[in-house]
C-alpha positions in Angstrom: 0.0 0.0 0.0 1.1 3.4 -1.0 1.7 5.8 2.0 0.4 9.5 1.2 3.6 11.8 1.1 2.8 14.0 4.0 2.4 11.1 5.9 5.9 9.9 5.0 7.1 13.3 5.6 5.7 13.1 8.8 6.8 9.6 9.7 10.3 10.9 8.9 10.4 13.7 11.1 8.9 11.8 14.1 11.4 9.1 14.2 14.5 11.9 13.3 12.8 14.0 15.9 13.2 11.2 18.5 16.6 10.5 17.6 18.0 13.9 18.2 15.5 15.0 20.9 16.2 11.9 22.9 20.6 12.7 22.2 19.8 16.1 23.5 17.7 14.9 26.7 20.1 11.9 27.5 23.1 13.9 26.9 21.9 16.5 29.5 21.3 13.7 32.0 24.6 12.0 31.6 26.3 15.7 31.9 24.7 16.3 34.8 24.8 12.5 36.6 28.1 11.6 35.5 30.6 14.9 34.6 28.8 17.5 37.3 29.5 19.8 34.8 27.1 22.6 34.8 28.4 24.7 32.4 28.8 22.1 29.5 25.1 21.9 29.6 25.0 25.9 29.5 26.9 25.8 26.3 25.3 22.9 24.7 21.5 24.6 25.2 23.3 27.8 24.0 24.0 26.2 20.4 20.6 26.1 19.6 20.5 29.5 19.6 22.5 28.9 16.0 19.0 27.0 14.6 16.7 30.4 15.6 19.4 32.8 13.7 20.1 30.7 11.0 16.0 29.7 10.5 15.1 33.0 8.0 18.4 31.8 5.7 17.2 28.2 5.6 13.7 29.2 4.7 15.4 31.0 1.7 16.7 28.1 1.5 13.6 26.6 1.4 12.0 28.4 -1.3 15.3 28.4 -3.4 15.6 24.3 -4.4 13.8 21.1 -3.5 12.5 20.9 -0.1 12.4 16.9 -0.3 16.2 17.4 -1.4 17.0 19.3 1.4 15.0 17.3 3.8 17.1 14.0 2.5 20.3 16.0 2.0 20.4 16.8 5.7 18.7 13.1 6.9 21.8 12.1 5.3 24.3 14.8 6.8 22.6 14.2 10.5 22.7 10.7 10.1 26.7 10.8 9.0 27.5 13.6 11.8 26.0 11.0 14.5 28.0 8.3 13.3 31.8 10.1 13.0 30.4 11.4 17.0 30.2 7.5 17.9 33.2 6.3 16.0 35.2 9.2 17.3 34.0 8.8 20.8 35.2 5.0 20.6 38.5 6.0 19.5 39.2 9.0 21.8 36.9 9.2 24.6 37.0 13.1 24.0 33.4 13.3 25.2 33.3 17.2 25.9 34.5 18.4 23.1 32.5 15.8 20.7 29.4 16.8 22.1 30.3 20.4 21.2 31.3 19.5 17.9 28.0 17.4 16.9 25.8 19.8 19.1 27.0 22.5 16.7 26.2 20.8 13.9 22.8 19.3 14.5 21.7 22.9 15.5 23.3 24.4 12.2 21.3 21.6 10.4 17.9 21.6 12.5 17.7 25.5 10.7 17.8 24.1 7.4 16.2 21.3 8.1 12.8 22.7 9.9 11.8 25.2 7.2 12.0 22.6 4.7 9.4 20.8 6.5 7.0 23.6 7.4 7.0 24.9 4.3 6.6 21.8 2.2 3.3 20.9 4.0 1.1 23.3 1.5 2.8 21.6 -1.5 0.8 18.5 -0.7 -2.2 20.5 -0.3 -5.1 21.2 -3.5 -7.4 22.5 -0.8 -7.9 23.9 2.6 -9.0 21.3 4.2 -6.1 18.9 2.9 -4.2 22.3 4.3 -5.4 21.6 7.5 -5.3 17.7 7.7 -1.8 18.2 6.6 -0.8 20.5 9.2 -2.6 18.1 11.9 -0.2 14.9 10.6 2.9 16.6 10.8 1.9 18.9 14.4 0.6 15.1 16.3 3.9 13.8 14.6 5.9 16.5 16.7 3.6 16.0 19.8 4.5 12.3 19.5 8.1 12.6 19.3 8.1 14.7 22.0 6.6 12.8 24.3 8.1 9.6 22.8 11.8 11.1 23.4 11.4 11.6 26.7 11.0 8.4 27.1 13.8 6.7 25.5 16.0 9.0 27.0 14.7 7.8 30.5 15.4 4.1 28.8 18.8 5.1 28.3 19.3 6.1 31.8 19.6 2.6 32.5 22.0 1.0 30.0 25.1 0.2 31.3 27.3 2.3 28.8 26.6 5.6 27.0 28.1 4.1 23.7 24.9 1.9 23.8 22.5 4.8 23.7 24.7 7.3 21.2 24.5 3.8 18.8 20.9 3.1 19.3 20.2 6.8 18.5 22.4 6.3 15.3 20.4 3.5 14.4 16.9 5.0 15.1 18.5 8.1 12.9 19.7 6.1 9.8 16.0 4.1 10.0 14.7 7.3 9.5 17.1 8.9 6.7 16.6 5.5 4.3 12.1 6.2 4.7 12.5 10.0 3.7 15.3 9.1 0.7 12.2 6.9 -0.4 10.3 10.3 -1.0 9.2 11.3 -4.4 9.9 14.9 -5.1 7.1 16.5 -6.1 6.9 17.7 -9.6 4.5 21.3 -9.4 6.9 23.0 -8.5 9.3 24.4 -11.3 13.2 24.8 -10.4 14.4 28.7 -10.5 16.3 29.5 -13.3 18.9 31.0 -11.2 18.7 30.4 -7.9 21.8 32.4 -6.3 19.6 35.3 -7.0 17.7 34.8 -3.7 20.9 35.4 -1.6 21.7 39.3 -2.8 21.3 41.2 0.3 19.0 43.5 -1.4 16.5 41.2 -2.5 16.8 39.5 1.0 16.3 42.9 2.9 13.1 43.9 0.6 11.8 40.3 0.6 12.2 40.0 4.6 10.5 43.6 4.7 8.0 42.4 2.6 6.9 39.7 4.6 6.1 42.0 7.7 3.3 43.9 5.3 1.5 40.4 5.0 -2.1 41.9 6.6 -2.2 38.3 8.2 1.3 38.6 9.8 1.4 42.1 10.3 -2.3 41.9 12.3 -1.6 38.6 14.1 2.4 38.7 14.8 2.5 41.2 17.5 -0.1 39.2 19.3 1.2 36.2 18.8 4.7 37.5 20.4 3.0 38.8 23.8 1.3 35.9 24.4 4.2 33.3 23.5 6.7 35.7 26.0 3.9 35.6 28.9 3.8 32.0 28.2 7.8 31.5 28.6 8.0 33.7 31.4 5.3 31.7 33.5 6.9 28.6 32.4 10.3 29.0 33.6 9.0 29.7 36.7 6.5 27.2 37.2 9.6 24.8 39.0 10.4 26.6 41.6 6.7 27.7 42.1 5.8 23.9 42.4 8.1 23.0 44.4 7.2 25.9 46.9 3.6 26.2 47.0 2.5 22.6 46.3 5.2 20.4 47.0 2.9 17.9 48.5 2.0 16.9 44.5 5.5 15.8 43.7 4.7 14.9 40.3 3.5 18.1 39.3 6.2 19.4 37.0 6.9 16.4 34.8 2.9 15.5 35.1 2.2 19.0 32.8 4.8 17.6 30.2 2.6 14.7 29.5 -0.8 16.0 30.1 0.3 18.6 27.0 1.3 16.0 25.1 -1.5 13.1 26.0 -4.2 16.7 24.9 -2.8 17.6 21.9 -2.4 14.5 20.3 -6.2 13.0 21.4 -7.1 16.9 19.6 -5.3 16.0 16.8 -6.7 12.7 16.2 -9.9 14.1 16.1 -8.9 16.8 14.0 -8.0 14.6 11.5 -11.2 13.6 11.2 -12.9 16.8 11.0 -10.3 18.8 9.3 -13.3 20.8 7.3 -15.2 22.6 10.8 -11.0 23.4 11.8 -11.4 25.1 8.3 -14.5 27.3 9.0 -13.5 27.2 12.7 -10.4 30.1 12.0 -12.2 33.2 12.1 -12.6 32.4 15.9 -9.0 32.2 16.8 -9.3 34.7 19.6 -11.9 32.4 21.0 -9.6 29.4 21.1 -7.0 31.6 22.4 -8.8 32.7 25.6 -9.5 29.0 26.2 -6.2 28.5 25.7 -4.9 30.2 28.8 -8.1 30.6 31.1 -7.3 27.4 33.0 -4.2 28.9 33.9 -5.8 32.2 35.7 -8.2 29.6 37.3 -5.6 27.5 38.9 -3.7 30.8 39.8 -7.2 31.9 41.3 -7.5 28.5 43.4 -4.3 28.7 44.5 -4.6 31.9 45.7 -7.9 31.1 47.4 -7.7 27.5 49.1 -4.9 24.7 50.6 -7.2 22.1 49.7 -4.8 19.8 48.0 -7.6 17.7 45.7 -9.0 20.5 44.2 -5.5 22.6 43.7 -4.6 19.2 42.0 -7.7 18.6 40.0 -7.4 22.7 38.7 -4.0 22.4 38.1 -4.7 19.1 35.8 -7.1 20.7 33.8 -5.1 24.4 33.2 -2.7 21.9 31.0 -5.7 20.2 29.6 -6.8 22.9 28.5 -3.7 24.9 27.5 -2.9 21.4 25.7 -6.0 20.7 23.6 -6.4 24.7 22.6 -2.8 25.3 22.4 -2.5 22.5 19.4 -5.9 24.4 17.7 -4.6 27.5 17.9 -1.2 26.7 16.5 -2.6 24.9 13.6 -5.2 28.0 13.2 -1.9 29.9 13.2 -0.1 28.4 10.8 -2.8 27.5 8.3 -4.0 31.4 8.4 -0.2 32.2 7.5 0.4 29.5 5.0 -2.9 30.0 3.1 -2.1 33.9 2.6 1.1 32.9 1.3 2.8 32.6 -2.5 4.8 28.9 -2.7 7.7 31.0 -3.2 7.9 33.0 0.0 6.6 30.0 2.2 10.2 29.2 3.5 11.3 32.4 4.5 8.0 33.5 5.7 7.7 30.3 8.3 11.6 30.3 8.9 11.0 34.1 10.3 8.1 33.4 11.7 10.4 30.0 13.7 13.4 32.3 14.6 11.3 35.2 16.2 9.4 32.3 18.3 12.6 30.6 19.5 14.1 34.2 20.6 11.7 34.4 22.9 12.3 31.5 25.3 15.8 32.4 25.7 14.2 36.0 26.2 12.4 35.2 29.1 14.7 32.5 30.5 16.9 36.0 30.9 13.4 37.8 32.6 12.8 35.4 35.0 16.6 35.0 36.7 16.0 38.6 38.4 12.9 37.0 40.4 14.4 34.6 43.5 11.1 33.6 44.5 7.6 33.4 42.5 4.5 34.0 44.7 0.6 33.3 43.6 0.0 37.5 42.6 3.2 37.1 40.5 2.0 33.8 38.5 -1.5 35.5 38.0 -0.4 38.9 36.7 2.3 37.2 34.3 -0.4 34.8 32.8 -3.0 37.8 32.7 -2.0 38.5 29.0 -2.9 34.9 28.0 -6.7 36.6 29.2 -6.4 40.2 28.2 -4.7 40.0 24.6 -7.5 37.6 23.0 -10.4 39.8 24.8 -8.1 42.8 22.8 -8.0 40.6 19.4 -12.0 40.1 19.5 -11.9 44.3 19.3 -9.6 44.1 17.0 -11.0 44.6 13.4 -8.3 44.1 11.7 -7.9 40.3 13.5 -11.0 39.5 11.9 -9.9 40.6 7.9 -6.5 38.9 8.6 -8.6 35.2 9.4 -10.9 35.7 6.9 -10.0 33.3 4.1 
């Protein structure tokens, strides 16, 4: 049986997803169980810093040759870079300054590598529901990997050598290079005649200008960026506020992981199956949005209110329910209202943008949040306020409403 192309794409980017989450997540663990060194891990969660400013460059990228091609090209590149880390590591047991070395690189590759995929989802698209079923397979695909990562890294934990896990990862990582070298290029869209054109600096500073006068972009962006930065700067706090104000739910911060997770891919699932009401559903974004974060300003509320444990629990399970199931519709509203406004030639760029102004912001607020030594209940609310106050704005706004309309 023929497997539809998205769906390969998708199966592709899960199992290369898991493979270098999981070396990320277990490498971290091993740093910090077995070296003690702190600032090894500092530098290696630095490097990805390289994937947000390279992003915009690889969705020129993108838009400039064969996004299957690239996809494969760096499959194939990832795949070699994790095998000369094992074979070196066997040979030299220079640990450090391999894992520098292939951190580096799989960062440098993960900016080419990401617009490729986010843009190539329209190409497999004739309508917008296909547009929207498309961008559900590839979004649970991520949700999966995520969740699935986690959990071989915890595997790993307890194998006897980390030569074991680097190799297992290496296989897991060539499985998934020899599926997407199976992928059929698709033949709408026409090579440029010259493609080196795309990299003048003029035409990259009027095309990057160009993209910030998209109505859907211009209207939504700014929104979009005060709500994701209230949403980092609650996050990175959220540890040490467990751990202080309900510490008798020890779980709590590595329960949230999996209940966004376990949410968004149940949503997806039946998304998939109703792709045409997500469709008509876009014009209420704002809606979806204030879901999104009012189960976090009802925790904050009960927290503030009562000490009884079952129902600080039972609000704090559904705020990630809910943040969850309407964070994975509003991201696919997101994305589909950006991509269906959008020429097949500026889809790389546009999305790669779109990716590195996203992934500035965590590190943004990581930066925010190390003047406050203590979190308190007031604090929490008023930081997740915005995730309240900027949809009730956008439902004002008219210009919201022209951006969504198809």
């Amino acid at each position: 049986m023929k497997i539809k192309p998205i769906k390969q794409v998708a199966v592709n980017d899960l199992a290369s997803s898991v493979a270098t989450q999981a070396f990320s997540i277990y490498t971290v663990w091993y740093i910090a169980s077995h070296l003690h060194n702190q600032s090894l891990i500092s530098l290696l969660g630095g490097l990805e810093l390289l994937t947000v400013v390279l992003a915009p460059i690889g969705g020129v990228v993108a838009d400039t040759w064969s996004r299957v091609k690239i996809m494969q090209i760096i499959s194939v590149l990832r795949t070699g870079l994790l095998f000369a880390f094992v074979l070196l590591l066997i040979f030299t047991q220079q640990l450090n300054y391999l894992l520098l070395a292939t951190g580096t690189g799989l960062s440098i590759l993960a900016a080419f590598y990401s617009p490729a995929v986010e843009a190539i989802i329209p190409d497999y698209a004739n309508s917008e529901d296909e547009l929207v079923q498309n961008n559900t397979i590839v979004n649970v695909a991520n949700q999966t990997a995520t969740i699935t990562a986690s959990v071989v890294a915890g595997l790993f934990t307890f194998l006897p050598s980390n030569l074991i896990a680097y190799g297992l990862l290496l296989l897991l990582l060539a499985l998934a290079t020899i599926s997407i070298l199976r992928l059929q290029d698709h033949s709408h869209r026409q090579p440029m005649t010259n493609p080196w054109s795309n990299f003048r600096l003029t035409k990259l500073g009027s095309e990057f200008r160009a993209i910030g006068k998209i109505p859907v972009i211009k209207v939504l962006l700014p929104y979009a960026i005060i709500l994701n930065l209230s949403f980092w700067t609650f996050w990175f706090l959220t540890p040490l506020y467990l751990t202080t104000y309900l510490h008798r739910f020890r779980i709590a911060f590595s329960l949230q992981e999996l209940l966004i997770g376990v949410a968004a891919i149940s949503c997806g699932i039946v998304v998939g199956k109703y792709t045409n009401l997500l469709a008509r559903l876009i014009r209420y974004y704002p809606v979806f949005l204030l879901f999104q974060g009012s189960g976090f300003v009802i925790f904050f509320l009960v927290m503030q209110i009562t000490t009884n444990l079952l129902v600080q629990i039972v609000s704090f399970c559904l705020a990630w329910i809910l943040y969850g199931v309407f964070n994975f519709l509003t991201g696919l509203m997101f994305i589909t209202a950006v991509q269906r406004k959008l020429q097949p030639n500026q889809m790389g760029k546009t999305l790669g943008t779109i990716f590195s102004i996203f992934g500035i912001l965590a590190p943004l607020a990581s930066l925010i949040t190390g003047v406050i030594h203590q979190p308190t209940t007031p604090l929490m609310l008023g930081l997740v306020c915005p995730m309240i106050l900027v949809p009730l704005l956008m439902l004002f706004d008219r210009r919201v409403k022209r951006a969504l309309q198809a």
